[in-house]
KOLSEFI-556423 format. One record per residue (C-alpha): x, y, z. Coordinates in steps of 0.02 Angstrom, whole numbers, padded with zeros to 5 digits, always signed. Example, Ala and Ser with C-alpha at 12.3 -4.5 7.8 and 13.67 -1.06 7.14 Angstrom:
% residues 2
+00615-00225+00390+00684-00053+00357
% end
This chain:
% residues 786
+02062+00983+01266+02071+00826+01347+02214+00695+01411+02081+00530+01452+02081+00362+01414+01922+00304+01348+01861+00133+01268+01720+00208+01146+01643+00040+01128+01630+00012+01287+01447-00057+01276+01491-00148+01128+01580-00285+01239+01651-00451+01125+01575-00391+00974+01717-00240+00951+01889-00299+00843+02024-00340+00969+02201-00299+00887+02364-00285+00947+02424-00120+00935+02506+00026+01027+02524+00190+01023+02677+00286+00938+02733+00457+00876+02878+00379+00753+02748+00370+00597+02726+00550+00623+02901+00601+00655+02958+00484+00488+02809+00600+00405+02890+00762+00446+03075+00698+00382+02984+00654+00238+02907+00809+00188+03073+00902+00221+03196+00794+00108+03065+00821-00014+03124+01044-00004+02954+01084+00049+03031+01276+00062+02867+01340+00087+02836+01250+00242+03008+01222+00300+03044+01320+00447+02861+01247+00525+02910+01077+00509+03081+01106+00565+02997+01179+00715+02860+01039+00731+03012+00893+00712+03115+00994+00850+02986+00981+00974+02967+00799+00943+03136+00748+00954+03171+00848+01116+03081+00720+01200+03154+00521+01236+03104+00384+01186+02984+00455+01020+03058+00273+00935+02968+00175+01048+02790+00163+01070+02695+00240+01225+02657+00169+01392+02490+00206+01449+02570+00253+01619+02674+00394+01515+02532+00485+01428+02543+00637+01525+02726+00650+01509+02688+00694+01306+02525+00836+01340+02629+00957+01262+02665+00844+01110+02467+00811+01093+02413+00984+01109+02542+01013+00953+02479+00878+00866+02285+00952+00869+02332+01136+00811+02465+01046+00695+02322+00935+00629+02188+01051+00624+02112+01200+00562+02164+01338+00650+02018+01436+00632+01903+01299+00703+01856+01296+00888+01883+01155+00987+01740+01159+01105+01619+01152+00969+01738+01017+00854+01738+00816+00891+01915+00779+00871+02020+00648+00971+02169+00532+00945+02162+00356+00983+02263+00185+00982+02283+00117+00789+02107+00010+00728+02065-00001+00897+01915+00119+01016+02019+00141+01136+02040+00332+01127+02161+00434+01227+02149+00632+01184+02011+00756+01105+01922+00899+01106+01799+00915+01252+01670+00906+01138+01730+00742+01071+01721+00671+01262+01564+00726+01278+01491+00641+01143+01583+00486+01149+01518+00448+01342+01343+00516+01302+01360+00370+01164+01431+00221+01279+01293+00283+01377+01157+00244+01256+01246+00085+01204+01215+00008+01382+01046+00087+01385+00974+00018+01209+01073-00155+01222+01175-00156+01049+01011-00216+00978+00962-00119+00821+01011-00127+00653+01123+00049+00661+01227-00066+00768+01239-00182+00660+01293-00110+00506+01403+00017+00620+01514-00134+00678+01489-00221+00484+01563-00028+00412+01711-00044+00534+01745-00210+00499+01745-00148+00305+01859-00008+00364+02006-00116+00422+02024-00225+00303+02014-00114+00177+02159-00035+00251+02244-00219+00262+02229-00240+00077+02285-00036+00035+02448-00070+00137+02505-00252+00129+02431-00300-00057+02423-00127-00142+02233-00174-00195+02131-00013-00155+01973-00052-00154+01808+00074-00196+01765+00210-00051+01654+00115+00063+01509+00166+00171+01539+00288+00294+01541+00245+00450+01390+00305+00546+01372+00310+00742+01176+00328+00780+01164+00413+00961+01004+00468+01063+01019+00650+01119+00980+00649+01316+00874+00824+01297+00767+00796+01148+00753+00601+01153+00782+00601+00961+00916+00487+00874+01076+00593+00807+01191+00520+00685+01348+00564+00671+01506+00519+00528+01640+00442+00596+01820+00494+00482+01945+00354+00531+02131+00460+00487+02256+00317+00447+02402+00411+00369+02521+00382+00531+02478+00213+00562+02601+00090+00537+02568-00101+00498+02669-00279+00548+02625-00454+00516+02656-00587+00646+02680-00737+00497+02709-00751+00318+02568-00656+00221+02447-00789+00133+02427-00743-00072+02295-00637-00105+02255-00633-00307+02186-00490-00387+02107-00583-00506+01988-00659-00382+01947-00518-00285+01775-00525-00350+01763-00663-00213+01800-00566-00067+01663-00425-00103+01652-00355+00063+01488-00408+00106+01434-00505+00289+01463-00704+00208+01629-00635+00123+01709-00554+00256+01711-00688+00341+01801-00801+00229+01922-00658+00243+01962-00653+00423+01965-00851+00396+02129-00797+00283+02188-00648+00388+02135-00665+00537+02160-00487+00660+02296-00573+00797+02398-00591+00647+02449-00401+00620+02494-00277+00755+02487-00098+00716+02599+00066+00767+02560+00236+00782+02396+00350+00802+02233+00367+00720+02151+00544+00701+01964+00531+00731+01840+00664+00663+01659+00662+00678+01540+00750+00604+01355+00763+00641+01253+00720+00481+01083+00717+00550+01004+00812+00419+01099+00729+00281+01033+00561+00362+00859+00652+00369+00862+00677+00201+00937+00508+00148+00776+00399+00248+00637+00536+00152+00736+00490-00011+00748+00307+00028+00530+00309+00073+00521+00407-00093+00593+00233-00175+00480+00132-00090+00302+00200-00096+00331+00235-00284+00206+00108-00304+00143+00110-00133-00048+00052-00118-00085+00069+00064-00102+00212+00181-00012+00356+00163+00053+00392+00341+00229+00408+00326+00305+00355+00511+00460+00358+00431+00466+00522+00377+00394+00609+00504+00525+00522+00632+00660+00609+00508+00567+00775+00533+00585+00783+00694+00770+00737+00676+00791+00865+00548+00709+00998+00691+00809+00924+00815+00641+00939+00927+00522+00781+00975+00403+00903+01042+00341+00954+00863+00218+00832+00755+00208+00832+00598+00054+00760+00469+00109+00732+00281-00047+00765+00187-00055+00732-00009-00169+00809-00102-00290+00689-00213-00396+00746-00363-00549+00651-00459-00571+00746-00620-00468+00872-00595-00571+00921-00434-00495+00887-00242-00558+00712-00171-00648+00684-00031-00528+00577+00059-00560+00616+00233-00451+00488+00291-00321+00567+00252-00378+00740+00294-00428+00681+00457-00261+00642+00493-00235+00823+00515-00236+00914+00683-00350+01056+00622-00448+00932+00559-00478+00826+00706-00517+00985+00791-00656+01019+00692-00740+00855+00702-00750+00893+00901-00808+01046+00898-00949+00950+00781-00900+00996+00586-00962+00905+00480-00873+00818+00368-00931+00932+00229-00862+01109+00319-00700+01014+00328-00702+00964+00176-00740+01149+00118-00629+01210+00231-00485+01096+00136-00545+01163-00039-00524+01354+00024-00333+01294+00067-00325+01217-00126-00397+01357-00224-00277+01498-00103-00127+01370-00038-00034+01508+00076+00066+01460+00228-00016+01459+00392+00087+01507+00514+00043+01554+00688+00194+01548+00806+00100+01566+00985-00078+01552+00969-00100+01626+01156-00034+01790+01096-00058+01826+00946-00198+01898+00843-00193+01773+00678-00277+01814+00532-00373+01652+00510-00462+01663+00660-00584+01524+00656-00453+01406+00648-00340+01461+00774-00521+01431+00868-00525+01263+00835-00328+01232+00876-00302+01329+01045-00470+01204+01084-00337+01064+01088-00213+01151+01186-00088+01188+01013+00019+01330+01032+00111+01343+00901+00038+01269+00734+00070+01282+00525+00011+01212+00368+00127+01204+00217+00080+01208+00046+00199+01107-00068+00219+01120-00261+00293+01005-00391+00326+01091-00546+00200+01233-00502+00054+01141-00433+00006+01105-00275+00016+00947-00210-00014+00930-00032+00046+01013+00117+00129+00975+00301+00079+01021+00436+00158+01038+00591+00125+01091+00773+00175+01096+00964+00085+01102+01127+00254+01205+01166+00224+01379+01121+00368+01447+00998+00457+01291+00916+00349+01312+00748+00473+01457+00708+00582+01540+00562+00738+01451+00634+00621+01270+00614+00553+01316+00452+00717+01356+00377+00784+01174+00455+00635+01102+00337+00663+01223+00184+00828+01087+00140+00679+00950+00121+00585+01052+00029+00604+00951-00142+00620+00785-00080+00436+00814+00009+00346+00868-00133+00439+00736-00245+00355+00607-00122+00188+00680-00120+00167+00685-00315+00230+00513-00298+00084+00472-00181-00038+00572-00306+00017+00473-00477+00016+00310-00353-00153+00344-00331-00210+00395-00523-00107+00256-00552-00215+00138-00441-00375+00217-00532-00321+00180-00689-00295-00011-00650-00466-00013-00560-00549+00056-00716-00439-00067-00842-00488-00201-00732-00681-00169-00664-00733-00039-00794-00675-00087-00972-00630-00262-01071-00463-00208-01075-00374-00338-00982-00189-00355-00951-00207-00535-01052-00261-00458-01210-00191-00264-01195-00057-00303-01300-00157-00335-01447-00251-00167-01435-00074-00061-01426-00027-00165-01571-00204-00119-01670-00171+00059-01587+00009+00101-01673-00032+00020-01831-00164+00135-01838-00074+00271-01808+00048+00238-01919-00076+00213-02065-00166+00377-02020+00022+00470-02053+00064+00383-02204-00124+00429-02255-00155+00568-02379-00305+00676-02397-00477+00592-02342-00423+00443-02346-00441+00414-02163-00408+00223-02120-00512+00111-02036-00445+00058-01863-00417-00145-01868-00531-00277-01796-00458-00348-01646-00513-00539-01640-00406-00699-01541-00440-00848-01648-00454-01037-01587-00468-01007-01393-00561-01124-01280-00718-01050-01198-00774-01083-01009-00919-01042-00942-00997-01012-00772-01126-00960-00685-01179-00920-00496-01364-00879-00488-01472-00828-00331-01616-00971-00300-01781-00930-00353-01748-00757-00344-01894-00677-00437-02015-00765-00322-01925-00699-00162-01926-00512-00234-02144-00559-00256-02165-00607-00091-02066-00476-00023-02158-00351-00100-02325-00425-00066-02260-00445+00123-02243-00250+00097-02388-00198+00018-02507-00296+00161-02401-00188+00309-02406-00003+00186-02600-00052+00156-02629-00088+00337-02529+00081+00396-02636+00183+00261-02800+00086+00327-02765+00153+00518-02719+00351+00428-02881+00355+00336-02978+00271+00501-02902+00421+00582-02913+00542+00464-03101+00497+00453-03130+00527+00660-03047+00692+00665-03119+00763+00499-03302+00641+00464-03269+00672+00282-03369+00562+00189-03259+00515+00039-03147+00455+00146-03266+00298+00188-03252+00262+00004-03058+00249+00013-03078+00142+00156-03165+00023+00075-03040+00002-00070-02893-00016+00052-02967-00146+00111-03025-00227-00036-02846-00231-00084-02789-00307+00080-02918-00460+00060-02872-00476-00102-02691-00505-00092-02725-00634+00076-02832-00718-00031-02722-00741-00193-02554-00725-00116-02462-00864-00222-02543-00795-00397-02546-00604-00353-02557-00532-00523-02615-00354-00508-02462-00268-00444-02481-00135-00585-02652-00104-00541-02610-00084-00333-02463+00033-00385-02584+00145-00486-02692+00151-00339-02554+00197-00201-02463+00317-00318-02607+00414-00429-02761+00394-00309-02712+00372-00112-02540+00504-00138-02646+00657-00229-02769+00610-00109-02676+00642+00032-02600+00769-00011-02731+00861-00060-02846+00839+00091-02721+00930+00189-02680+01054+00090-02803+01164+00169-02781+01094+00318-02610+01078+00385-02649+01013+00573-02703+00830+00497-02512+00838+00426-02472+00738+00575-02578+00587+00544-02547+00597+00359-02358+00590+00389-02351+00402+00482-02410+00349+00297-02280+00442+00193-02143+00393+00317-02188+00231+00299-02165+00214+00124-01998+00285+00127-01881+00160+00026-01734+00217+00144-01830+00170+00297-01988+00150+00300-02087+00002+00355-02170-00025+00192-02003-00066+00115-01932-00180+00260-01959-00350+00171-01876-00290-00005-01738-00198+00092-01689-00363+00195-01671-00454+00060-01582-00356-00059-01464-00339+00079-01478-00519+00084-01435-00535-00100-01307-00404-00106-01183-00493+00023-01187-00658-00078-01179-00591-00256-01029-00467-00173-00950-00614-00091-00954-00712-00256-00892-00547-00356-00741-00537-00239-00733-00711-00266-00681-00703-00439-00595-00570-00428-00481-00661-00345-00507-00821-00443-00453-00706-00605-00270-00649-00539-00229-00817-00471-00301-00902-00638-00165-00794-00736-00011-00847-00659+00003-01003-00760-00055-00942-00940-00113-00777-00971-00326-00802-01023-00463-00655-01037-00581-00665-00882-00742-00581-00903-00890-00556-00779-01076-00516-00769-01187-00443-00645-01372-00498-00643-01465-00577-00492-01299-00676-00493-01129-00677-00566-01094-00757-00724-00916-00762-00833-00827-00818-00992-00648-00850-00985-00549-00895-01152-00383-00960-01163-00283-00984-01320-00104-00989-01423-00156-00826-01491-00203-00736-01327-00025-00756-01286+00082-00797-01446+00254-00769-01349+00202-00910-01220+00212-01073-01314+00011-01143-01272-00012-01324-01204-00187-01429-01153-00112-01449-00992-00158-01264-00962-00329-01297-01018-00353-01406-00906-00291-01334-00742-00410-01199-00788-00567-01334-00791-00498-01394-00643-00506-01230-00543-00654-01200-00614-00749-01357-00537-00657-01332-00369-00702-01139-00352-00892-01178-00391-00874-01312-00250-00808-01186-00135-00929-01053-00180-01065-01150-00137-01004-01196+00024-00968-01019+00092-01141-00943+00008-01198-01109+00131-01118-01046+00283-01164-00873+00251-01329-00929+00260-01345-00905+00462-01275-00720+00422-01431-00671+00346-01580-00602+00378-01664-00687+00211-01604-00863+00177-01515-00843+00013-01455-01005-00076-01366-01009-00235-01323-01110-00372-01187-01178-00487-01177-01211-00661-01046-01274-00789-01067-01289-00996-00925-01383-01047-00871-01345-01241-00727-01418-01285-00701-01370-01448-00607-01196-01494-00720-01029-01547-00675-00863-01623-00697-00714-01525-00689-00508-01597-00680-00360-01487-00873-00250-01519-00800-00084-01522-00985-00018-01533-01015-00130-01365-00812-00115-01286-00835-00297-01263-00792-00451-01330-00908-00585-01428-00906-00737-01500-00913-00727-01718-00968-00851-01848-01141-00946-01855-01050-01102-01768-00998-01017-01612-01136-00904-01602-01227-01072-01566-01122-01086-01402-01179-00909-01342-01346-00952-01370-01368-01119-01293-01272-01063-01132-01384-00913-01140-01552-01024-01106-01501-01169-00990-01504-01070-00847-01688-01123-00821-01676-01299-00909-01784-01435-00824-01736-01600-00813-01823-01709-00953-02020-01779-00923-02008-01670-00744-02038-01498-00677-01879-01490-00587-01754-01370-00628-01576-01447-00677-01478-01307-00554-01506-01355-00368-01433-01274-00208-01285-01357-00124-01237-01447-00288-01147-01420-00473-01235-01428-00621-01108-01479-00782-01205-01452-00961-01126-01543-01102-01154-01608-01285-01052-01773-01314-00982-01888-01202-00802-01844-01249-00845-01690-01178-00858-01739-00997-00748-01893-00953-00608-01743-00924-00729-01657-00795-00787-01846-00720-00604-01874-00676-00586-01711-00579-00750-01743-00487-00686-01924-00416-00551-01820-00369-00611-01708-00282-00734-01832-00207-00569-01922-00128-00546-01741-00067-00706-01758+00028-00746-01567-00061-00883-01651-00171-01025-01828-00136-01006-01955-00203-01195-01921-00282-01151-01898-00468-01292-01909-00579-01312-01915-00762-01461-01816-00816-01555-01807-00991-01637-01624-01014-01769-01537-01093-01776-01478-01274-01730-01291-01304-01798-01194-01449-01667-01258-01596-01558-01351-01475-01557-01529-01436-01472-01677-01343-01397-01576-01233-01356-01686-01074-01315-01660-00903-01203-01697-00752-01273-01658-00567-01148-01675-00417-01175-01623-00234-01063-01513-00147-01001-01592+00030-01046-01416+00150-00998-01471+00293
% end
């Protein structure tokens, strides 16, 4: 034990509570008269004992000078076995006594000393600058005046927060947190003024939170009390209940985590829980697809062993087998010191002593009997991965698993959206409606008797207002022609050099015949390369005259494989050179139709904030969608125009700024891809019913059947008495029947003209005939793309 003074907030500076107090052993001496005029016969003779001791000594009505501690060792060494267990030891107990609500401490255990200066010393060291700090000094300011309110008002208020002392141990470099039990019971309290009124009632409003403690302190402020006495101080090191407390804490918040599962977090707590910085650990959740493991290697790459592999040039397939072997027999690896021992999976202990591990295992954890993932953990330090460590994790066992099956139904979860979302009709907007349909039906199929199976209910929103769009890729059909042709002149010219070859090393004489076709082909398509029209015809020859060909001439003669192969390389779709032209501009195609996708993608979350509406999209050589929004898509969210509206609004302004990012993509590109933008504006409400033959939804009745077809065909309209197409690059085509129809979209374009995000170009545009449609007008307006 030790007699010491020592402030144990010394780093803490003007940020520790300040009160006057001093040091006294009256509280405790009033204690022990207590307990005997209450005929404690039990304990009688002890405290009898105890109070003599006291009293033998002058002066134990007065507090303490600091210049007189050593005069009362005796007295403190009675107090700690008095005070204590007697069976604990107190070299390995924190235990000290100190001033009353202050950290100014003046005897303990040698233990306690220890601690508290390897503490101060990490105070100065880190700068008081973390959030343990923080709530440390907030939990001791909770402390005191909770024990202002306990002894001057008689309000007792719920068990706080323990108070929790975060430390960094000087041999592992690891964070240790210890709880801090503040002993009050011979602590006496005196106020310098009148105490202030403190209602009951209204003690809602002095919650002890950071804003209300304040207001506190504003009405009892700390110089106006001075305290008498000791406090007892025990601390206890709760590392591993901390550990646990941060994996339980990450378990809350990945529950619906969508990002990488890493786990810093937790893995910082493992090490804690270990008590060693020199061991790593990977948290590795185990995903399935259809009931079989996933090939996620980014998260199996995470993984030591793993990582291993891929240097010593696995591919990712022998990983990935490698991972399956672990599913289908999940046993713990364990190999304690991989420089002596003989393990039984040798190949892997290969690949780890290759990175200088020495000490290494892997895992397995189950929820509810299945696997579902494993840890792994290992050390460049030869025996820490050891029974002792694995026991220290065995207390997380639980909480681990828990948050890998979290991180598994995350996951499905995630899947499940994707395919509600990308793969099916069924949007958030309408889902409703089909559980609805779904438990009527199932209630009618109970009450049912016999074969009288009942028919599931039509599903149909009436009255919604349709938009349409549509993105398309210019002139597309006529790039994919010339492409090909582009193609078929450099795989005719590479089979026209084969056969010259072939014919030198071999003088066959048919060969001269299949020279001469090649290159009646080759002149053919120079000469008629705008109106090619015998694609089907050059395809038959390539594929059921020139292949068997081939092929057969070196059959018998495998040395002219070498010359042959140039030609079949060459009309490899992968890579060959007969496929470059199509391949650069499909590639071309793919990034605008995927930027325009993503596009509305986006476009359909955002448009759902104000009114729920069903977004749906098609792929073609472009994107195209219907959205429909209605009272009866949403009959708990009273419908208004104004909703209609915004949505016509967005829909002009995200067509402008689609066509001036496809623009700017432009000089991305190795094919200059342009697209184009088009509106049909129907303003009166349709009927639309769910296909359950088709999972999709359609329009019904003769009337709006009408409206699919017509925005089915104008696509390709031209303008009337011309050969030009209505849809242009760089501008917004608006289709429309009456003139009521489009003032509404006329006022958003001047708009958005003021906006400078459209030019102030807007034509009016009479159109073609269709096949049973007529007078269908048009609106033209440029997009600014600068």
């Amino acid at each position: 034990m030790q007699q010491k003074i020592i402030n144990i907030l010394e780093g803490y500076g003007s940020a520790v509570l300040h009160a006057d107090s001093g040091f006294s052993f009256k509280p405790f001496i009033d204690y022990l008269k207590l307990r005997l005029q209450k005929n404690d016969f039990v304990k009688e003779e002890l405290l009898v004992y105890i109070l003599n001791k006291f009293e033998a000594f002058d002066g134990m009505d007065e507090e303490v000078n600091e210049d007189k501690y050593d005069k009362y060792k005796e007295l403190f060494d009675l107090l700690f076995v008095v005070l204590t267990n007697l069976t604990e030891n107190e070299k390995q107990i924190f235990w000290g006594l100190g001033l009353p609500m202050t950290p100014i401490m003046i005897y303990g255990s040698d233990g306690f000393y220890n601690l508290m200066e390897e503490a101060n010393a990490y105070d100065i060291e880190s700068g008081i600058g973390d959030k343990s700090h923080e709530q440390f000094m907030q939990t001791r300011l909770e402390f005191f005046y909770a024990f202002i309110l306990d002894r001057l008002y008689s309000i007792q208020l719920p068990k706080k927060r323990n108070i929790i002392r975060t430390i960094k141990d000087i041999h592992s470099g690891l964070s240790r947190h210890y709880s801090i039990n503040l002993n009050t019971d011979f602590v006496t309290v005196n106020t310098k003024r009148e105490l202030p009124p403190f209602d009951i009632e209204n003690l809602h409003k002095y919650a002890l939170t950071n804003n209300t403690l304040i207001e506190i302190q504003k009405l009892l402020p700390i110089d106006m009390f001075s305290f008498s006495g000791f406090t007892i101080m025990t601390v206890t090191d709760v590392t591993d209940q901390y550990a646990l407390e941060t994996i339980r804490d990450n378990i809350v918040k990945n529950e619906t985590n969508t990002g990488s599962y890493n786990f810093p977090d937790i893995v910082q707590a493992l090490k804690e829980l270990t008590g060693s910085n020199d061991i790593e650990f990977n948290i590795l959740p185990l995903f399935k697809v259809n009931g079989k493991l996933a090939e996620d290697m980014e998260t199996y790459n995470r993984s030591i062993l793993f990582s291993a592999a891929q240097k010593n040039r696995l591919t990712d397939s022998a990983c990935f087998s490698m991972m399956n072997k672990f599913v289908s027999l999940p046993e713990l690896f364990y190999f304690s010191d991989l420089d002596t021992e003989i393990p039984l999976h040798r190949e892997e202990a290969k690949l780890l002593k290759a990175e200088d591990i020495k000490s290494y295992t892997l895992i397995p954890f189950f929820y509810n009997n299945k696997l579902v993932g494993a840890i792994e953990s290992f050390s460049k330090v030869k025996g820490l991965i050891n029974d002792r460590m694995l026991g220290q994790m065995e207390i997380a066992r639980e909480l681990l698993a828990q948050l890998m099956y979290n991180a598994i139904s995350s996951i499905e979860f995630q899947i499940e959206k994707v395919i509600k979302e990308r793969y099916t009709k069924l949007q958030p907007a309408v889902q409703w409606k089909f559980v609805e349909a779904g438990w009527h039906y199932l209630q009618s199929r109970r009450e049912a008797s016999g074969l009288n199976i009942p028919e599931a209910a039509e599903i149909d929103f009436r009255e919604v207002y349709p938009l349409y769009g549509a993105v398309d890729i210019r002139n597309s059909t006529v790039m994919r022609n010339m492409a090909m042709l582009n193609d078929n002149v450099i795989q005719l010219n590479i089979l026209l050099k084969v056969l010259h070859d072939l014919k030198t090393e071999t003088g066959f004489g048919l060969i001269d015949e299949k020279i001469f076709a090649t290159t009646d082909w080759i002149n053919l398509i120079e000469v008629d390369n705008q109106e090619f029209n015998q694609q089907v015809k050059l395809n038959d020859f390539l594929v059921n005259t020139i292949n068997p060909f081939l092929e057969k001439f070196t059959y018998s003669r495998p040395e002219l494989n070498i010359i042959v192969q140039e030609y079949f390389d060459a009309i490899d779709e992968n890579n060959g050179a007969a496929h470059k032209n199509r391949r650069s501009l499909e590639n071309s195609m793919s990034r605008v139709i995927s930027f325009v996708n993503n596009y509305f993608e986006q476009m359909k979350g955002e448009i759902q904030e104000a009114y729920p509406c069903y977004f749906e999209k098609f792929r073609s050589d472009g994107v195209e969608y219907d959205i429909y929004i209605g009272q009866s898509i949403s009959p708990d969210i009273i419908y208004n125009d104004i909703y209609l509206k915004n949505l016509r609004l967005k829909q002009l302004t995200s067509m402008a700024t689609i066509a001036k990012n496809t623009n700017a993509l432009m000089q991305q590109l190795t094919n200059p891809v342009e697209t184009t933008q088009l509106i049909f504006i129907h303003s009166q409400p349709i009927d639309i019913l769910f296909r359950s033959d088709e999972k999709r939804f359609d329009v019904e009745g003769a009337y709006n059947i009408r409206y699919h077809i017509i925005k089915k065909r104008i696509d390709k309209v031209l303008l009337k008495g011309t050969n030009e197409r209505l849809t242009q690059p760089g501008k917004i085509a608006l289709v429309y029947f009456n003139e009521t129809d489009v003032n509404e979209y006329i006022s958003y374009i001047k708009y958005l003209q003021a906006e400078n995000i459209l030019n102030d170009d807007l034509e009016k545009l009479e159109l073609e005939e269709l096949n049973d449609v007529s007078g269908i007008k048009a609106l033209r307006v440029g997009v600014n793309l600068g």
